[in-house]
VOPAGU-2260 file (C-alpha; in pm, 1 decimal, decimal comma):
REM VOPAGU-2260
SITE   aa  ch    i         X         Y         Z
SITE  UNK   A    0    9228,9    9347,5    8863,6
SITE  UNK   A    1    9099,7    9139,8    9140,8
SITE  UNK   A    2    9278,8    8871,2    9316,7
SITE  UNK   A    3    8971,9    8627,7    9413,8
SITE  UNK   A    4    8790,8    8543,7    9094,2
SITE  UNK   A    5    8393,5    8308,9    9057,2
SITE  UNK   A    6    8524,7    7992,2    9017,6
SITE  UNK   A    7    8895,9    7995,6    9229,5
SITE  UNK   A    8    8919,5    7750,9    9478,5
SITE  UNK   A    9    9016,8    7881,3    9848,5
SITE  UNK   A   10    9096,7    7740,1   10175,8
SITE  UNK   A   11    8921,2    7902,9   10500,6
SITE  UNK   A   12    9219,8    8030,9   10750,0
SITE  UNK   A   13    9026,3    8190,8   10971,3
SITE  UNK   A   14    8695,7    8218,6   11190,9
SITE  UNK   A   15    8442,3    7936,5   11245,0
SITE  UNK   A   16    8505,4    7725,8   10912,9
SITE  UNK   A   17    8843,3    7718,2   11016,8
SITE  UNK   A   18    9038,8    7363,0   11073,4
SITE  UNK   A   19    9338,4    7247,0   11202,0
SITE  UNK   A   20    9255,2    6881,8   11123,4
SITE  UNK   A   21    9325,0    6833,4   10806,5
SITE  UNK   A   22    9396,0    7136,8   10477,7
SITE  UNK   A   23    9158,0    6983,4   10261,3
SITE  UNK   A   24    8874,3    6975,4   10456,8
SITE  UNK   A   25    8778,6    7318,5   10442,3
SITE  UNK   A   26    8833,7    7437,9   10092,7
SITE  UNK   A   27    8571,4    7493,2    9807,3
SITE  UNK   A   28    8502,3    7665,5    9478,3
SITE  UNK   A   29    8386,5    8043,0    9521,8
SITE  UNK   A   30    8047,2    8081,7    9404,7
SITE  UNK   A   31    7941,5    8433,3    9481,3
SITE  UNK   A   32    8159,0    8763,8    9569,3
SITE  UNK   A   33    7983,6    9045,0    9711,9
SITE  UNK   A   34    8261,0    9284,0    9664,5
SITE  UNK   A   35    8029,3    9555,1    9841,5
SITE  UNK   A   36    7996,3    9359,7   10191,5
SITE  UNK   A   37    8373,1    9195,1   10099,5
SITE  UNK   A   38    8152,2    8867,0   10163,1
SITE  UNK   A   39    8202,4    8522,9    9951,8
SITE  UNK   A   40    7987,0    8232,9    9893,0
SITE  UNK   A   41    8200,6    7918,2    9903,3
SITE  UNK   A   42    8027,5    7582,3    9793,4
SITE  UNK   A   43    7996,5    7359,5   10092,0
SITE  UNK   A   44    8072,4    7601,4   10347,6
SITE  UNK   A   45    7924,6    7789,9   10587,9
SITE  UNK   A   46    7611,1    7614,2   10554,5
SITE  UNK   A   47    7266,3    7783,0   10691,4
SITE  UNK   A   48    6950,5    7637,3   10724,2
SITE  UNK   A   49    6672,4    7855,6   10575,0
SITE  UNK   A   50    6286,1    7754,6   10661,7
SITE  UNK   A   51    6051,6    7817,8   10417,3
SITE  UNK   A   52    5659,3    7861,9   10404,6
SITE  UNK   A   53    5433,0    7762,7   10133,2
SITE  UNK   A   54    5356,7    7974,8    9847,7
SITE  UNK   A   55    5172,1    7957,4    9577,8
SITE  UNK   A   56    5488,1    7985,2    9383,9
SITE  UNK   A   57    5666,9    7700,1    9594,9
SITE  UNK   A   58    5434,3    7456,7    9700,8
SITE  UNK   A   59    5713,7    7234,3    9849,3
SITE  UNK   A   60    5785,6    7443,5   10219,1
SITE  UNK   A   61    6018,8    7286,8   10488,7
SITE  UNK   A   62    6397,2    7343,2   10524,1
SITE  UNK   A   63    6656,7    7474,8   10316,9
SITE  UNK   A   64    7005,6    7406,0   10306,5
SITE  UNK   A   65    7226,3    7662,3   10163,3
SITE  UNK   A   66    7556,0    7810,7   10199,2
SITE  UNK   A   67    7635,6    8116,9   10361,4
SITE  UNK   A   68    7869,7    8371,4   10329,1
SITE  UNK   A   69    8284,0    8473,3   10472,7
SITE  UNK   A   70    8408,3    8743,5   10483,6
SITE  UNK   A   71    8656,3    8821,9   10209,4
SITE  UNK   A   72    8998,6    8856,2   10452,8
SITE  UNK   A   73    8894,1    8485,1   10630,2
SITE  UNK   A   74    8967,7    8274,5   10282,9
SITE  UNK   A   75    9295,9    8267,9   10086,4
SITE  UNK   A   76    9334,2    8106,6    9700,4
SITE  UNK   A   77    9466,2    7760,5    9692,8
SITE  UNK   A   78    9752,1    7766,9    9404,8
SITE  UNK   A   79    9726,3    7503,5    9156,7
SITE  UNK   A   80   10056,6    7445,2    9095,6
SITE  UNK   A   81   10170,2    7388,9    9447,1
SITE  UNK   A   82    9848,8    7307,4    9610,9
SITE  UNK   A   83    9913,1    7557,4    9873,2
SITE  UNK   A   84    9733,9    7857,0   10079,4
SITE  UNK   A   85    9864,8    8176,2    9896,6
SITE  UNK   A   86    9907,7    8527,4    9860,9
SITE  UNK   A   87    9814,8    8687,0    9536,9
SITE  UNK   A   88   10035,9    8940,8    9341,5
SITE  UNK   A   89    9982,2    9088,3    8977,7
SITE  UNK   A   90   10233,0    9115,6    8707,8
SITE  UNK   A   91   10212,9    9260,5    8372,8
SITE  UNK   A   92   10268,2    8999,0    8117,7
SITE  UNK   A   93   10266,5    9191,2    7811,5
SITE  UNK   A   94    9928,7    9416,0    7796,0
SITE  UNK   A   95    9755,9    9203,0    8024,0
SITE  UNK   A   96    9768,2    9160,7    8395,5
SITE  UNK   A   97    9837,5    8775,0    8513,0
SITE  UNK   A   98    9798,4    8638,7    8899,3
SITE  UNK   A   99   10068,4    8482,0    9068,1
SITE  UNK   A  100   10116,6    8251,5    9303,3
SITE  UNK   A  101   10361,1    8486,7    9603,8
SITE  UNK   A  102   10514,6    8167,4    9738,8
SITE  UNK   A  103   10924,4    8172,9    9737,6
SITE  UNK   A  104   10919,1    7791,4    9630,9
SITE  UNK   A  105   10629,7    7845,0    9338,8
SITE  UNK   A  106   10587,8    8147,6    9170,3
SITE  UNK   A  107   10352,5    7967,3    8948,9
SITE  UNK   A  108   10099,0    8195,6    8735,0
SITE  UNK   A  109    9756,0    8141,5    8863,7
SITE  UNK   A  110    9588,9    8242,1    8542,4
């Protein structure tokens, strides 16, 4: 089982993305995980400007705004119980493998 999942929110806690200012600032839903390059697409993040020609298939051209990718070890899940930066551990809950949150004050299954 992995421990970042499409769709889990994370916090950036390391790199460029990275800020001190405020927690909530740079966090985002996970769009994309290359689990090849250990890269992740976060929505909002990282964003690169792409410019783009002409074609015949996209008559519009100009520039692109998308977002980029982190690397895998710069972004930690956000738990939902405690709204908190986390580590991820696995436990067996029956047959089936559940995420939890690794704070000492939570513990809270993350799904």
């Amino acid at each position: 089982m992995e421990k970042l999942k499409v769709g889990d929110t994370v916090q950036v806690i390391a790199g460029a993305e990275r800020s001190e200012k405020t927690e909530a600032t740079k966090r985002g839903k996970i769009l994309k995980i290359d689990r090849e390059a250990e890269r992740v697409t976060v929505e909002g993040l990282r964003v690169v400007k792409r410019h783009l020609r002409k074609t015949q298939q996209q008559p519009e051209g100009g520039i692109v705004e998308k977002p980029g990718t982190i690397h895998i070890s710069d972004v930690q899940l956000v738990c939902a119980k405690c709204g908190k930066p986390t580590r991820v551990g696995i436990r067996m809950d029956g047959d089936k493998k559940k995420r939890f949150c690794k704070r000492k004050d939570c513990n809270g299954l993350i799904d």
